[in-house]
C-alpha positions as CSV (number, residue, x, y, z in Angstrom):
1,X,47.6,169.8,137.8
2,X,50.5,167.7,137.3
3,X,49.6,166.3,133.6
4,X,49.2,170.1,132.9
5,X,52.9,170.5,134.2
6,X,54.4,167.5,132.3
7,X,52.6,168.4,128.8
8,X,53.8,172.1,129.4
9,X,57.3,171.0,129.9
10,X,57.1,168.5,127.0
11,X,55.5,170.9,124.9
12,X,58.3,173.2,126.0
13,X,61.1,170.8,125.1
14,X,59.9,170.0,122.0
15,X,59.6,173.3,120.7
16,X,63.0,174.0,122.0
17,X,64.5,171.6,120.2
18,X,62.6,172.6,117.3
19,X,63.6,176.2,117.2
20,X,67.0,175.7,117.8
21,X,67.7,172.9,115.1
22,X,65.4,175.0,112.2
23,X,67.9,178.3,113.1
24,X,70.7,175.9,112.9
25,X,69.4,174.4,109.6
26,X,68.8,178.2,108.8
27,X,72.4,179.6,109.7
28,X,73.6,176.5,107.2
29,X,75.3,175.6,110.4
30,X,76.5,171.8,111.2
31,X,74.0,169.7,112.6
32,X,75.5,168.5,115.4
33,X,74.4,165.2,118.3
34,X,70.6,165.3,118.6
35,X,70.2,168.0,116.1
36,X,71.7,165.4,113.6
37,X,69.6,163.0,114.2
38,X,66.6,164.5,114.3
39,X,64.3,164.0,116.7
40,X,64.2,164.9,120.5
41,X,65.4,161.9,122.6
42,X,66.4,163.4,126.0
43,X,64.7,165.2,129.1
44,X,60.9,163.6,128.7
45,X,61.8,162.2,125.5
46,X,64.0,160.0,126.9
47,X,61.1,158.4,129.0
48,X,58.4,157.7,126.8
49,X,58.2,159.3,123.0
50,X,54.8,161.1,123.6
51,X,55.1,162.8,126.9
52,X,52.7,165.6,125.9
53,X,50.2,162.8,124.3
54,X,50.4,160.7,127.3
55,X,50.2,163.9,129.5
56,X,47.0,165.1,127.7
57,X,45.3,161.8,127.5
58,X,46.1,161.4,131.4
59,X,44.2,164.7,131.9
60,X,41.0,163.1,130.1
61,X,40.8,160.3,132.4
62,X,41.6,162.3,135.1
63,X,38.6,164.3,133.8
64,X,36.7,161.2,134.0
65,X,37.4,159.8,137.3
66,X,36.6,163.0,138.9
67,X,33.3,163.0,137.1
68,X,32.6,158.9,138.4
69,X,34.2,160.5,142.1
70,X,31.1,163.3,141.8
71,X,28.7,161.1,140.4
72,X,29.0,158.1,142.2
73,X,28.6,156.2,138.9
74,X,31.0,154.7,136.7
75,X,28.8,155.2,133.0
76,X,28.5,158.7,132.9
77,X,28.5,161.8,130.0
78,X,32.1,162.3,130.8
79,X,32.9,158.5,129.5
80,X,32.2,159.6,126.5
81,X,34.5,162.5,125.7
82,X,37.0,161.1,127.6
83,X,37.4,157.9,125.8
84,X,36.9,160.1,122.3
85,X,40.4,161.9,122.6
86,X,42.3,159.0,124.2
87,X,41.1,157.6,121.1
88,X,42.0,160.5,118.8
89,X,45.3,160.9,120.8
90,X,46.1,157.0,120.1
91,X,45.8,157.7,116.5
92,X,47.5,160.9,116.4
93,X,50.8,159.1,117.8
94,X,50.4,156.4,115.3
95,X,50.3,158.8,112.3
96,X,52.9,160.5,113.6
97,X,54.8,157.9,114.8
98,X,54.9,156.8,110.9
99,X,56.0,160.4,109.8
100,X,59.2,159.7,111.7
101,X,60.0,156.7,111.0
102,X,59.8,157.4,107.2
103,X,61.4,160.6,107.7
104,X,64.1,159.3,110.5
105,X,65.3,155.6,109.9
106,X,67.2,155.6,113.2
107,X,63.3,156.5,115.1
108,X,62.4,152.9,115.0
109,X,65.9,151.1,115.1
110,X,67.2,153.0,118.4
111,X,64.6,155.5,119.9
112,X,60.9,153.1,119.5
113,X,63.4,149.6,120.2
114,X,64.0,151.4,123.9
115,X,61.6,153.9,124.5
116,X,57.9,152.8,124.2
117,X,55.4,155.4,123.0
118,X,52.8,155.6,126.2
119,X,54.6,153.3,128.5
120,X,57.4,155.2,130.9
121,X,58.8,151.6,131.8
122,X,60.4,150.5,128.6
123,X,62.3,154.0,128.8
124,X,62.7,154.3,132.9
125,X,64.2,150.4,132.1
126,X,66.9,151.6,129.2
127,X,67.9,154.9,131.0
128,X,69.1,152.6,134.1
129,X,71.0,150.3,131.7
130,X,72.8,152.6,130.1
131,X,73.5,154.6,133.2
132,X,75.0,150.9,135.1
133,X,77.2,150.6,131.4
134,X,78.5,154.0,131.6
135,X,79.4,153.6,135.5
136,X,81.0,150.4,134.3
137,X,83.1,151.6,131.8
138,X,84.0,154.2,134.1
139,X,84.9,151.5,136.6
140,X,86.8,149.9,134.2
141,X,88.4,153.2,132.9
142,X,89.6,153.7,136.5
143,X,90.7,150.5,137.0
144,X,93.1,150.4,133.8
145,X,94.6,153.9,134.8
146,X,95.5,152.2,138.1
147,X,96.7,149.3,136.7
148,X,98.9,151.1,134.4
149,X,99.8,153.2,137.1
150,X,101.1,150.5,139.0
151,X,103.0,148.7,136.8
152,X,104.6,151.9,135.7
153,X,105.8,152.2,139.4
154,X,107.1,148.5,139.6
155,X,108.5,149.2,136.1
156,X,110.3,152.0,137.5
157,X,111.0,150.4,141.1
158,X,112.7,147.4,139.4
159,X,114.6,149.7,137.3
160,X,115.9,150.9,140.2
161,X,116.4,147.6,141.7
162,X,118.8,146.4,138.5
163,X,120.7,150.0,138.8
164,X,121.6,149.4,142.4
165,X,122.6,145.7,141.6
166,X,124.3,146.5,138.3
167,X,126.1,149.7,141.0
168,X,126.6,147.3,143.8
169,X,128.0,144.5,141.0
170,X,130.8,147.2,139.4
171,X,131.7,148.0,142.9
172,X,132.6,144.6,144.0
173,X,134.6,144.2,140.6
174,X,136.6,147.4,141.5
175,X,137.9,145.9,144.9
């Protein structure tokens, strides 16, 4: 049940995406962020590039350990059309795969070089790192607002400093 889930809501991102960048493209409206570039690279998308391939193929071998669970034997019917569409969804996301990157040159330069295709680690891995180097720049963000906070305050402390000296200096030359 929970392949079916994740290819549903992949399925349902994707066409999302889809529907709103053709009415945008339609309305002769600027393409804007992810619309501009293309493709979908966020919610699933940012994980792995096929979640609905992955999803489907996972149901297969689900399919198929179930069968080897009922069975009690690992070469069984089931082997065989399980292992036919993994096969047939492997070479589905390769021709596909190689529409995109003709039709997108920024599909294998930034999405395929940190999201892998089946594998949710290379993605999982890259979402962290950018998440640490945004909270870093944020750090460091904060950190030069404070800074520049407080030298504005010294700034303006030592200001005050040299007024009251330069006060208490034209006093002592009135006396």
């Amino acid at each position: 049940m929970f392949f079916i889930i994740v290819e549903t809501i992949a399925d349902n991102q994707q066409y999302d995406f889809q529907t709103e960048k053709y009415k945008r493209i339609n309305n002769k409206e600027e393409l804007t962020n992810e619309y501009k570039r293309g493709y979908l690279t966020t919610g699933l998308y940012s994980i792995v590039r096929k979640p609905n391939y992955l999803a489907e193929q996972s149901i297969w071998v689900s399919f198929y350990l179930f069968s080897v669970a009922a069975t009690n034997q690992w070469l069984n019917w089931s082997l065989i059309g399980s292992f036919l569409l993994v096969l047939l969804f492997q070479g589905s996301g390769k021709m596909t795969e190689k529409i995109s990157i003709a039709k997108y040159p920024s599909y294998r330069t930034e999405y395929c070089a940190k999201v892998g295709r089946y594998n949710p680690m290379k993605g999982i891995y890259h979402m962290l790192v950018d998440q640490m180097a945004y909270e870093m720049e944020e750090m460091e963000t904060f950190r030069d607002e404070n800074i520049q906070k407080k030298l504005k305050k010294l700034k303006e402390q030592l200001k005050v400093a040299e007024d009251q000296k330069k006060k208490n200096g034209e006093g002592k030359k009135e006396d």
